[in-house]
C-alpha positions as CSV (number, residue, x, y, z in Angstrom):
1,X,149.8,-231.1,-81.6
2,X,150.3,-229.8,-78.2
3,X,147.9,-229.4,-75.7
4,X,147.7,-225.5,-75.8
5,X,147.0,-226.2,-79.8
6,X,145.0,-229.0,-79.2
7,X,142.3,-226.6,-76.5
8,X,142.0,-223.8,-79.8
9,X,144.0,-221.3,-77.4
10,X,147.0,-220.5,-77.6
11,X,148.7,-219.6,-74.1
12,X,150.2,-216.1,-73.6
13,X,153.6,-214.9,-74.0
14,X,154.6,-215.5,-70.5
15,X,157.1,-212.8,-71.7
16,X,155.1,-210.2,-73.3
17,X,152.7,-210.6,-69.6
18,X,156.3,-209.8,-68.2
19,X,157.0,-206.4,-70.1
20,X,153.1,-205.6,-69.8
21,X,153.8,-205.8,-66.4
22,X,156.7,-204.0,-66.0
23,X,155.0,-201.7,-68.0
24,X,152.0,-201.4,-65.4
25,X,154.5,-200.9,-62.6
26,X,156.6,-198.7,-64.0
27,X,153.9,-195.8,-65.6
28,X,152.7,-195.3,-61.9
29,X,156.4,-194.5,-60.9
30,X,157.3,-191.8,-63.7
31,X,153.9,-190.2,-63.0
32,X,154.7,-190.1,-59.3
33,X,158.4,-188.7,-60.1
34,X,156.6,-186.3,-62.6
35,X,154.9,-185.2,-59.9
36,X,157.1,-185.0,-57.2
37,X,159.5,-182.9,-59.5
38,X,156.5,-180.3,-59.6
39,X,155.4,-179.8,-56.7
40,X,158.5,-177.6,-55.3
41,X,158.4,-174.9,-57.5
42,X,154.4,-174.5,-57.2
43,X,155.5,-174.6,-53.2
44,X,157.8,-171.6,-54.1
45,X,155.7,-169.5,-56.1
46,X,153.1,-169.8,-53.3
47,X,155.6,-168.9,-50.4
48,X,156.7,-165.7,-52.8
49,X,153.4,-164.9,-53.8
50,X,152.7,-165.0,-49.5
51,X,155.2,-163.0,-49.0
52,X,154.8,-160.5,-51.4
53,X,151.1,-159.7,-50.2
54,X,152.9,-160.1,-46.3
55,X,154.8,-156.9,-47.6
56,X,152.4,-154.9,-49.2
57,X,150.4,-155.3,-46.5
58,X,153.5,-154.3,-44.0
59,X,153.9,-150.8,-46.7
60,X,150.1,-150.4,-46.1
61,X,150.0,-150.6,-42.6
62,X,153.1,-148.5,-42.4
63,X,151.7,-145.8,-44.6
64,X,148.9,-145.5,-42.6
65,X,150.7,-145.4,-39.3
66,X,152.9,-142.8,-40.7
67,X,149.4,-141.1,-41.8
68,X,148.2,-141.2,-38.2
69,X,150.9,-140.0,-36.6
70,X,151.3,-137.2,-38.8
71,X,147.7,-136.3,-37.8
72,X,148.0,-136.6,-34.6
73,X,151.5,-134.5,-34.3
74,X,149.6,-132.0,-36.5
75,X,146.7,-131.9,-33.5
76,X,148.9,-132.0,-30.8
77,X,150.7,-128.7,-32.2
78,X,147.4,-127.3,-32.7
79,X,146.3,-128.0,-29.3
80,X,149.5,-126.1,-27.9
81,X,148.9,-123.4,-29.7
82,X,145.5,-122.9,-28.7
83,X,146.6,-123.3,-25.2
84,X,149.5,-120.7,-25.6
85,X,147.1,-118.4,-26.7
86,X,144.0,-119.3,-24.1
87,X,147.2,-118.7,-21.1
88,X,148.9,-115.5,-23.1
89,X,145.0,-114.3,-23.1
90,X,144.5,-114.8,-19.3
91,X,147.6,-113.6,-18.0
92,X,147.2,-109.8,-20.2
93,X,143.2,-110.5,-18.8
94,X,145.1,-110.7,-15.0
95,X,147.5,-108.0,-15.6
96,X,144.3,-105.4,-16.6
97,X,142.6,-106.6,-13.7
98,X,145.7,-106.1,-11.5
99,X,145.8,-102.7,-13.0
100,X,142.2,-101.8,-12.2
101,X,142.1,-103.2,-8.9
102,X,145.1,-100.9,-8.0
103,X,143.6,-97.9,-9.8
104,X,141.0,-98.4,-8.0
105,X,142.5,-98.7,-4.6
106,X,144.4,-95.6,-5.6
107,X,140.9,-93.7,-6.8
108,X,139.6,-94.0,-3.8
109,X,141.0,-91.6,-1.4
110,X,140.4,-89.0,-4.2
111,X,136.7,-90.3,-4.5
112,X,136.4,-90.2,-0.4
113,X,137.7,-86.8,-0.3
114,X,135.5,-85.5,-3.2
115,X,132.3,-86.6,-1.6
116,X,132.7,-85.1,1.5
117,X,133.8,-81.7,-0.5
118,X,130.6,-81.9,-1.9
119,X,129.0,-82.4,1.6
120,X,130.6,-79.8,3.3
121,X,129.9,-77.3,0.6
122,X,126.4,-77.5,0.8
123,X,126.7,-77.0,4.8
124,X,128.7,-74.2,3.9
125,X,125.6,-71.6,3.7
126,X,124.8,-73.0,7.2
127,X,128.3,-72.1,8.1
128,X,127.8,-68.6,7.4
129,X,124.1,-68.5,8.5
130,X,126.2,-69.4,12.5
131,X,128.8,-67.4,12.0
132,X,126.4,-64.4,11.2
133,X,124.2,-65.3,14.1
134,X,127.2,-65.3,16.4
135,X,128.8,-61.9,14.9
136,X,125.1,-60.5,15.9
137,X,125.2,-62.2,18.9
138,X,122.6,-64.5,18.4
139,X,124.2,-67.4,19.6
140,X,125.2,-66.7,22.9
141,X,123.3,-69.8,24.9
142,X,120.2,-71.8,24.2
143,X,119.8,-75.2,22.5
144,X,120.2,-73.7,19.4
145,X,124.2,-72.3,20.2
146,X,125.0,-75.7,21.2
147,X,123.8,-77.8,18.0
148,X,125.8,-74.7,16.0
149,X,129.0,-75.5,18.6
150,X,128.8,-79.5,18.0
151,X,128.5,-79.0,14.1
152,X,131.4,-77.0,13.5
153,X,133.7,-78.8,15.8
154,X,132.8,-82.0,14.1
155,X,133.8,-80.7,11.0
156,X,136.9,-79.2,11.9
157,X,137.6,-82.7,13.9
158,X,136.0,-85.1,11.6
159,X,137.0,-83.7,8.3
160,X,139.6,-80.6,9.4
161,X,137.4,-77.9,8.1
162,X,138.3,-74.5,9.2
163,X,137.5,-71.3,8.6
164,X,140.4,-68.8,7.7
165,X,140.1,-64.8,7.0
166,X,140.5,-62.0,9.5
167,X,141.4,-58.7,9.4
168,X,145.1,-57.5,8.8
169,X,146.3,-61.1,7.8
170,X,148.5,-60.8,4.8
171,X,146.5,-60.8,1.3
172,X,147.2,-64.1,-0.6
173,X,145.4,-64.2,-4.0
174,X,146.1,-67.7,-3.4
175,X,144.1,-68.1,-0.2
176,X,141.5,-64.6,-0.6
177,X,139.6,-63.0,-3.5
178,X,139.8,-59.6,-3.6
179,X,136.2,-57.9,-4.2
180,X,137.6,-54.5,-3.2
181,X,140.8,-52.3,-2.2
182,X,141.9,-49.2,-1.4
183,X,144.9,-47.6,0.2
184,X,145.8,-46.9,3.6
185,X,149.0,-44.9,5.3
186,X,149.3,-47.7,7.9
187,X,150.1,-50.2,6.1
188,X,153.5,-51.0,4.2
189,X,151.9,-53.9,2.3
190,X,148.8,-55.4,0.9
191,X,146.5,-56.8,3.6
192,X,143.2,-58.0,4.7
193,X,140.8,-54.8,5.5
194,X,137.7,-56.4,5.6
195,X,136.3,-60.0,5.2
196,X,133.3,-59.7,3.6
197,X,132.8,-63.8,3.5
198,X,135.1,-66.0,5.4
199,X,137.0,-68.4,3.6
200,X,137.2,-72.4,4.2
201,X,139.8,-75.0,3.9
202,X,140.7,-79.0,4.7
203,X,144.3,-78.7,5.4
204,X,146.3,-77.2,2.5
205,X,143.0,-77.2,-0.1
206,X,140.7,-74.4,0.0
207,X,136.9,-75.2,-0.2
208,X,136.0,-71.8,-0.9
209,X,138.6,-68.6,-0.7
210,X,137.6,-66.0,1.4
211,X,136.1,-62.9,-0.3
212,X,137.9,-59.6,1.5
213,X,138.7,-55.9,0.8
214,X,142.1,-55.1,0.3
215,X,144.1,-52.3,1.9
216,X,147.4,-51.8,0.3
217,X,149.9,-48.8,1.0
218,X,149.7,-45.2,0.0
């Protein structure tokens, strides 16, 4: 009996230890080609998938760009138009002032001259008071002659107020206001026989027309 009989044991396969190693060795291996074959396409699916949400979120951001922009062009034209209008609003705003400042400037000679018609027509009694005094010969020296002298030449220089109407001037309805008439051989046509209240004018406008008596031919 040999030895390895002879101890109860019997010695293992030095083969069998071989394969069982080679068997070891070799599981490890596939396992590591198994997983080396697998690993790419998970690498690929996780590059697409990364790249898919990189593009959606491109669309997004794009999409909300394009949203912005669209409000804010939409603002913009707003704001212009506002503007147009604020400036087309002012300048008709300008143009009525322009037009009331040269109405105005325009007005006022014919306001001037109006007030100091109104002034002179209520000096107008006084006028005639004067004139009355001087036809009676009232006012032929004193204080009171000279204030008389000084108002009527600062009308007549001041505002070219005179008095018009005298006896055998021509008769202009335009100029007297015939109260009476009658006929007269001496005369060929219609004239002044009597002045009954002179008449007063500021260059070609009468202030008050003279009231007279008329004499017209036979």
């Amino acid at each position: 009996m040999s030895t390895e009989e002879t101890n109860g044991f019997s010695a293992p396969n030095e083969d069998a230890n071989v394969a069982g190693a080679d068997s070891l060795e070799s599981a490890p291996a596939g396992q590591a080609a198994e997983n080396n074959e697998t690993a790419p396409g998970a690498n690929d699916a996780a590059q697409a998938s990364s790249e898919a949400s990189s593009d959606d979120m491109s669309a997004f951001e794009e999409q909300v760009e394009d949203s912005d922009l669209a409000k804010a062009l939409e603002r913009i034209a707003s704001v212009e138009d506002q503007l147009a209008r604020a400036n087309a609003e002012l300048y008709n705003q300008g143009q009525e002032y322009a037009n009331y400042v040269r109405r105005s400037k325009e007005a006022i000679p014919g306001h001037k001259t109006a007030g100091q018609d109104e002034v002179i027509e209520s000096l107008i009694s006084v006028l005639d008071d004067i004139a009355a005094a001087r036809a009676h010969g009232d006012l032929e020296d004193g204080p009171f002659a000279s204030i008389a002298t000084k108002l009527e030449e600062t009308l007549k220089t001041r505002f070219e107020l005179e008095r018009y109407g005298a006896p055998g001037d021509d008769f202009d309805p335009a100029l007297h206001d015939a109260l009476m008439a009658t006929t007269s051989g001496e005369v060929d046509h219609p004239v002044i026989g009597q002045v009954l209240t002179s008449g007063y004018r500021r260059g070609e406008r009468v202030v008050r027309a003279a009231k007279v008596l008329v004499s017209n031919p036979e």
